[in-house]
C-alpha positions in Angstrom: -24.7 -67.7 55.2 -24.3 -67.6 51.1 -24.4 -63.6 51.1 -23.9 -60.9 53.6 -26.0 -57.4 54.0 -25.6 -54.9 51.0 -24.6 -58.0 48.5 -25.9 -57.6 45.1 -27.9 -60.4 43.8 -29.6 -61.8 41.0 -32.7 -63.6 39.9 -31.9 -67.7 41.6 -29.2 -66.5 43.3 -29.0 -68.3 46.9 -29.4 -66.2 49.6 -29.2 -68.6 53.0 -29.8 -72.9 53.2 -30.2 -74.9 56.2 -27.9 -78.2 56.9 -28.8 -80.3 54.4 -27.0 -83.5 56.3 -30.3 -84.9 57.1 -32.4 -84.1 54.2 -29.3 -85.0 52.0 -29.6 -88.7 53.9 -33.9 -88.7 53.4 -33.6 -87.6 49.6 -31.0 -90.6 48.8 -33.0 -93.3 51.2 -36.2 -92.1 49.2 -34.4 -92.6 45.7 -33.3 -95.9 46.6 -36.7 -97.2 47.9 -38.4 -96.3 45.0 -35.3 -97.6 42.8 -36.1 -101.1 44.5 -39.8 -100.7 44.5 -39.4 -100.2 40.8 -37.5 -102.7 40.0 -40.0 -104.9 41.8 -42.9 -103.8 40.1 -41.4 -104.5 36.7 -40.8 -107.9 37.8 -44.4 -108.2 39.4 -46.2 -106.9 36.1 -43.6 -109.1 33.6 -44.9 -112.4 35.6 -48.4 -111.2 35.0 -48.2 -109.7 31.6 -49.7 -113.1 30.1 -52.5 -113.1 32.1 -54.7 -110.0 31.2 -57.8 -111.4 30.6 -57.0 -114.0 33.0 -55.7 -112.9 35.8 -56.5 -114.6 39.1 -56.8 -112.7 43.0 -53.6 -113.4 43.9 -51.7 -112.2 40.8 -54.3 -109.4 41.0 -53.2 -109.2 44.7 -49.4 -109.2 43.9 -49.8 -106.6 41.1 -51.6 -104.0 42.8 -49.3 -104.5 46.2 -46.3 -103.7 44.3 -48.1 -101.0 42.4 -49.0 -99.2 45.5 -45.5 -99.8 47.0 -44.1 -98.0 44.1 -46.7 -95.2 44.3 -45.8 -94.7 48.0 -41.5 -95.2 47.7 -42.4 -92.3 44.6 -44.3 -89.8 46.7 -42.0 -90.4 49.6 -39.2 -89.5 46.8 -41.2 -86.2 46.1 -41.5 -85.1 49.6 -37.6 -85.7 50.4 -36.8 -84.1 47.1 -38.8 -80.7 47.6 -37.8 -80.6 51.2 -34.0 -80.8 50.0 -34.5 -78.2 47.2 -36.4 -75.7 49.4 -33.8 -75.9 52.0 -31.8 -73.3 50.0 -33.6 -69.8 49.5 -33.1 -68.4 46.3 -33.6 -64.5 45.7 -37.0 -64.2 43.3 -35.1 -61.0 41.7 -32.3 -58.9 41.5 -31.4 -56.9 43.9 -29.7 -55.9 47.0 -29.6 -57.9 50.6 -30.7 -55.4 53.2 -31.7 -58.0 56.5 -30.0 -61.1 56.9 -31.4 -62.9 60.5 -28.6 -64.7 61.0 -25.2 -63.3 59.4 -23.6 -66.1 60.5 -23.8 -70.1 60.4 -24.9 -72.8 63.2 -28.3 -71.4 64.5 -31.3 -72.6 64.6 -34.1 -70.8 63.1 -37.9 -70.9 63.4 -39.8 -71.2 60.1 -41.8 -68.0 60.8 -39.0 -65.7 61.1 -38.0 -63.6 58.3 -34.4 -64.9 57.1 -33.3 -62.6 54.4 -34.5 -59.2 52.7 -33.9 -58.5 49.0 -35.2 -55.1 48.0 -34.9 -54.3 44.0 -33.7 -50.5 43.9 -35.8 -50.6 40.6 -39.0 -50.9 42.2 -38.8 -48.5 45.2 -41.8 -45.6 45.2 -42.5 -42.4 46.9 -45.6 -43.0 49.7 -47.9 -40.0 49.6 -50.7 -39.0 52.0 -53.7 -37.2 50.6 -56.1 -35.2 52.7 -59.7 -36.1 51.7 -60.6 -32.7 50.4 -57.0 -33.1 48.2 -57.5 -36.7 47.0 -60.4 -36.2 44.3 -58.0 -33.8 42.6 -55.0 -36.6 42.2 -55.4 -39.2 39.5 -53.2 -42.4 38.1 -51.0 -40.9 35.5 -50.8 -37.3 36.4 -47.1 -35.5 36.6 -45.8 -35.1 40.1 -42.4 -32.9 41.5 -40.6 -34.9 44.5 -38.1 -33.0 46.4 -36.7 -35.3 48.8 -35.5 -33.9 52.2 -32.2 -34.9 51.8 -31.6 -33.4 48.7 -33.7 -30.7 48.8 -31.8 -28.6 45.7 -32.8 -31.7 43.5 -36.4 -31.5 42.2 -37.4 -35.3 40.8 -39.9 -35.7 37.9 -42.6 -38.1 39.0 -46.2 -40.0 38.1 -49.2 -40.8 40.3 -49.3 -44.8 40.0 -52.0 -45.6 42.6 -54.7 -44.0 44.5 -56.3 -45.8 47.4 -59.5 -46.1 47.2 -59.8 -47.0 51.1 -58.7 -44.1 53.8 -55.6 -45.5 55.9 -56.0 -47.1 59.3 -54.7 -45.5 62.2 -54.0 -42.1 60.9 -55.9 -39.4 62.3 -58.4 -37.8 60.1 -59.2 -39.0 56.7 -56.4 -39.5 54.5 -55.5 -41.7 51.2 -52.7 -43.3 50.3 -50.4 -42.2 47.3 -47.8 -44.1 45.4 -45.4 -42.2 43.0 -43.5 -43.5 40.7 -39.9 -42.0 39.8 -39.5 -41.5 36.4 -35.9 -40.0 36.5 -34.2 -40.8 39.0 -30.7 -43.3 38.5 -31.3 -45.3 41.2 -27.8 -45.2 43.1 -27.6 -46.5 45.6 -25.0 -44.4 47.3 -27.5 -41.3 47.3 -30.8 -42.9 47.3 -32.2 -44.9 50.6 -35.3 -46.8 51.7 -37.1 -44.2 54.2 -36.1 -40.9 53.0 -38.8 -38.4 53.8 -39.7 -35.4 51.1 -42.8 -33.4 49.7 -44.2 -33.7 46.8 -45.8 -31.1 44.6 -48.7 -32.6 42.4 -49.3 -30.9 38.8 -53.1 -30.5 38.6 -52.8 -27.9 35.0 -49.8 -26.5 33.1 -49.5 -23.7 30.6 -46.0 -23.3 28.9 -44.7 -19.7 27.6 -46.4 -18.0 30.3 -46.1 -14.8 31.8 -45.9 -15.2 35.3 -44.8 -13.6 39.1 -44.6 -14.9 42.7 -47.8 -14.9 44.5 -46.4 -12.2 47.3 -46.4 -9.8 43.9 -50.3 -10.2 43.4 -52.7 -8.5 46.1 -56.4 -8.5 46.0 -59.6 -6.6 47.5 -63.2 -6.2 46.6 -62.5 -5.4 43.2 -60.3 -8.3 42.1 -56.6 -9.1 42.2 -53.8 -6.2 41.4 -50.2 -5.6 41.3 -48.3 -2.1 41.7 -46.8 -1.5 39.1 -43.6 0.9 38.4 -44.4 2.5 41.9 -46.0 1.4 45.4 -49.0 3.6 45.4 -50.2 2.5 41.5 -52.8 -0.7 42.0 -53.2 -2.3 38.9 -56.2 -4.6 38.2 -55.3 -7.8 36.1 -56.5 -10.9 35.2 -54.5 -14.1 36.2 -54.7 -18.1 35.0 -53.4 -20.9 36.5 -52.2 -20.1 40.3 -49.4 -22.2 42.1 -48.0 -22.0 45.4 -44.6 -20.3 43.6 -46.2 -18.9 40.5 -49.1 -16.9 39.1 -49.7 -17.1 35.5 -50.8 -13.2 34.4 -53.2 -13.0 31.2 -53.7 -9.4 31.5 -52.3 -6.9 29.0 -51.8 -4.3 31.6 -48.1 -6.1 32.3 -45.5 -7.2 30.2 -42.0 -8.7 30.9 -39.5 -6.1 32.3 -41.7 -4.2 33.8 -41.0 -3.7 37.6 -43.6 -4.8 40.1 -43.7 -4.0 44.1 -45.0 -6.1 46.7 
């Protein structure tokens, strides 16, 4: 093997070639065929070059024998030439190794099995499933929150990059599949990992320089939504905005900052 698991590579780096012995030996044979068949050809067309308007059935007979000759040693030189070339893999991007099939050298392989993984940190996404009664409410571009379950004190700014239009196989109900983009997020590494699990909080409306409280503040009944406010047994009715599942935006004049709430 060229590179081992957790290598850093770039764009044409080689990852992994076969034993090039053989094709080495078919690349040269086929160079040297069409060399010769060349060489006859020039000599075929240089004893016939006189008789262009001429020419007789067996000059056309030698000609076009050591035309097609040439034609064959040159595609035979093309065939030995890509096989030699393509028995190197070379990574299409940068990235990092994560599966090598064989770490080490002397096995044979089958063409269908996967040889080598490169995955480009870069490019990694969040996978989201939607319900179908949540998905008409998501769209490409809007602002997401990711907190991943490994570093669940870390909230990670986000954007919708694909919706599925289609409802994903095997799942049961009807659900959607969501792709989120991470918009800053530094990409180490040492923190960051293929798999990780998380939640993510989709921003459907924002207001900023709100007044706000948690929702276990804001009660309701027949009447509308209340707090109490500045003792338990005073229900205030007040209007509210935008609700969250941490946050309540208040738009009533009945409550100002400082003023202390009960739940």
């Amino acid at each position: 093997m060229v590179v081992e698991e957790g290598d850093e590579v770039k764009k044409g780096q080689a990852l992994s070639k076969l034993d090039t012995t053989t094709l080495n030996t078919t690349f040269q044979s086929a160079r040297a065929t069409l060399r010769a068949a060349e060489a006859t050809l020039e000599n075929v067309h240089d004893q016939v070059k006189d008789n262009d308007d001429d020419e007789n059935f067996s000059e056309k007979d030698t000609r076009t024998t050591a035309e097609v000759t040439k034609d064959k040693a040159y595609e035979a030189y093309v065939a030995a030439e890509y096989n030699l070339r393509n028995a190197t893999i070379l990574s299409p991007f940068g990235g990092i190794v994560t599966y090598l099939a064989h770490p080490f050298s002397g096995v044979n392989v089958l063409f269908s099995e996967t040889q080598v993984e490169v995955i480009n940190p870069e490019t990694i996404y969040f996978d989201v499933s939607a319900d179908q009664t949540e998905v008409a409410d998501i769209k490409v571009g809007q602002k997401v929150i990711i907190i991943l379950d490994s570093l669940s004190d870390k909230e990670i700014q986000g954007t919708v990059e694909f919706v599925s239009y289609t409802p994903k196989s095997g799942e049961v109900g009807t659900v959607y599949k969501i792709k989120l983009r991470f918009d800053d997020i530094d990409y180490n590494t040492d923190v960051y990992r293929i798999g990780m699990t998380g939640d993510a909080k989709f921003i459907l409306s924002e207001n900023e320089n709100v007044l706000y409280l948690p929702p276990k503040f804001v009660n309701s009944d027949k009447s509308g939504k209340y707090i109490r406010k500045g003792k338990e047994n005073n229900k205030v009715y007040i209007e509210v905005g935008l609700e969250g599942e941490e946050r309540i935006e208040i738009i009533s004049d009945e409550i100002k900052e400082g003023d202390v709430i009960y739940d």
